[in-house]
C-alpha positions in Angstrom: 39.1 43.3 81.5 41.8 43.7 84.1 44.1 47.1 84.4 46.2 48.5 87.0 46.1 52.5 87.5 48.6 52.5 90.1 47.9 54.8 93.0 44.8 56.1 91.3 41.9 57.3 93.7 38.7 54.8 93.5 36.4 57.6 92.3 38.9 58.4 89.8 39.2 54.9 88.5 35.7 54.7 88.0 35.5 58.0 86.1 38.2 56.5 83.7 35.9 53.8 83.3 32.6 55.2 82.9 34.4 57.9 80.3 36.8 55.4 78.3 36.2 54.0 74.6 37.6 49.8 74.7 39.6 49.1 71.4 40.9 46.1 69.9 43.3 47.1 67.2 45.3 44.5 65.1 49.1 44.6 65.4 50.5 46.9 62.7 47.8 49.3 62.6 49.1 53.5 63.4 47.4 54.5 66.2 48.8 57.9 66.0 50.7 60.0 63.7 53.5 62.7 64.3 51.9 66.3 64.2 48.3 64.8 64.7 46.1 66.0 67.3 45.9 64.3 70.4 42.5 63.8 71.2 42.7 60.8 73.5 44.9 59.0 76.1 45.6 55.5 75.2 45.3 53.0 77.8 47.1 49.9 77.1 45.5 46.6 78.7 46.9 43.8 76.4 49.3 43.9 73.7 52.0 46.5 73.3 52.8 50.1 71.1 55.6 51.4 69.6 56.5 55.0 70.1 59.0 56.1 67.1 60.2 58.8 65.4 61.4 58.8 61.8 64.7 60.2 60.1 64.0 61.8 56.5 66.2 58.8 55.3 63.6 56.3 56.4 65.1 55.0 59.3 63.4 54.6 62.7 64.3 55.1 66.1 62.1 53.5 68.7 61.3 55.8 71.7 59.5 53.6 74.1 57.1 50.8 74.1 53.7 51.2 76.0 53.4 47.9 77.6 49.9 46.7 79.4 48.7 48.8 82.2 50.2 51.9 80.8 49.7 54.7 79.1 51.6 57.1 76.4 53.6 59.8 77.9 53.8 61.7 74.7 49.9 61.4 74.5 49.6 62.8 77.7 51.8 65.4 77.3 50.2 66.4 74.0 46.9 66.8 75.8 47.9 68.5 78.7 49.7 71.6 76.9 47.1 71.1 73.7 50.6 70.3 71.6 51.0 67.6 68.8 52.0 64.1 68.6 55.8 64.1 68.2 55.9 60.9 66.9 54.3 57.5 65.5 52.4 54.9 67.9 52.3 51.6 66.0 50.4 48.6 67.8 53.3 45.4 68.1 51.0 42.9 68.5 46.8 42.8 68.8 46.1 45.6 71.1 43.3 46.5 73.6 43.3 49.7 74.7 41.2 51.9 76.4 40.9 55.5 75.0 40.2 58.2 77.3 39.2 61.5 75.5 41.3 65.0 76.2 38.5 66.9 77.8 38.6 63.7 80.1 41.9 64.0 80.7 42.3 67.3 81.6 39.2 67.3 84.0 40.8 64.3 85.8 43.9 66.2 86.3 42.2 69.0 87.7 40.1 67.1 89.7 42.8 64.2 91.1 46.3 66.0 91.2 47.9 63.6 92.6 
């Protein structure tokens, strides 16, 4: 399994490996609900998500697509200020991700601030 993390410091690569949960999700499936906690940072490595938010009339508006070797800035967001999802991640296709738990998250942040 193959993903870029940018800039990222070797030690904190491998703590986002040693700390990660791998996925495979079929396309279709809600990763994430708007006003659920967020409880991990998804780590896309193949396939894509869908960031949305819907009107009360049904109608969607996409927000941004998580392509492979990235990871949801909503989700990241949510974690860092312990906030809700604002919106609805639905995989596009078959999607591997890598999901790296909030206390994770927020001890890599502390720890690598760059």
């Amino acid at each position: 399994m193959k993903i870029s993390f940018g800039n990222l410091e070797p030690a904190c690569r491998e703590d986002i490996w040693n700390s990660a949960i791998v996925r495979d999700i079929p396309q279709g499936q809600t990763l994430c609900r708007e006003g659920d906690d967020c409880e991990y940072l998804p780590l896309v490595v193949s396939g894509s998500l869908r960031v949305f938010k819907s009107a009360e009339n049904g109608r969607e508006v996409t927000l941004y697509a998580v392509s492979p070797g990235s990871s949801c800035v909503l989700s990241a967001a949510g974690i860092l200020i312990d906030s809700s999802f604002p919106a609805t991640a639905v995989t596009e296709a078959d999607t591997r991700i890598l999901l790296l738990p909030k206390t994770k998250v927020k001890s890599l942040y502390e720890k690598y601030p760059g």
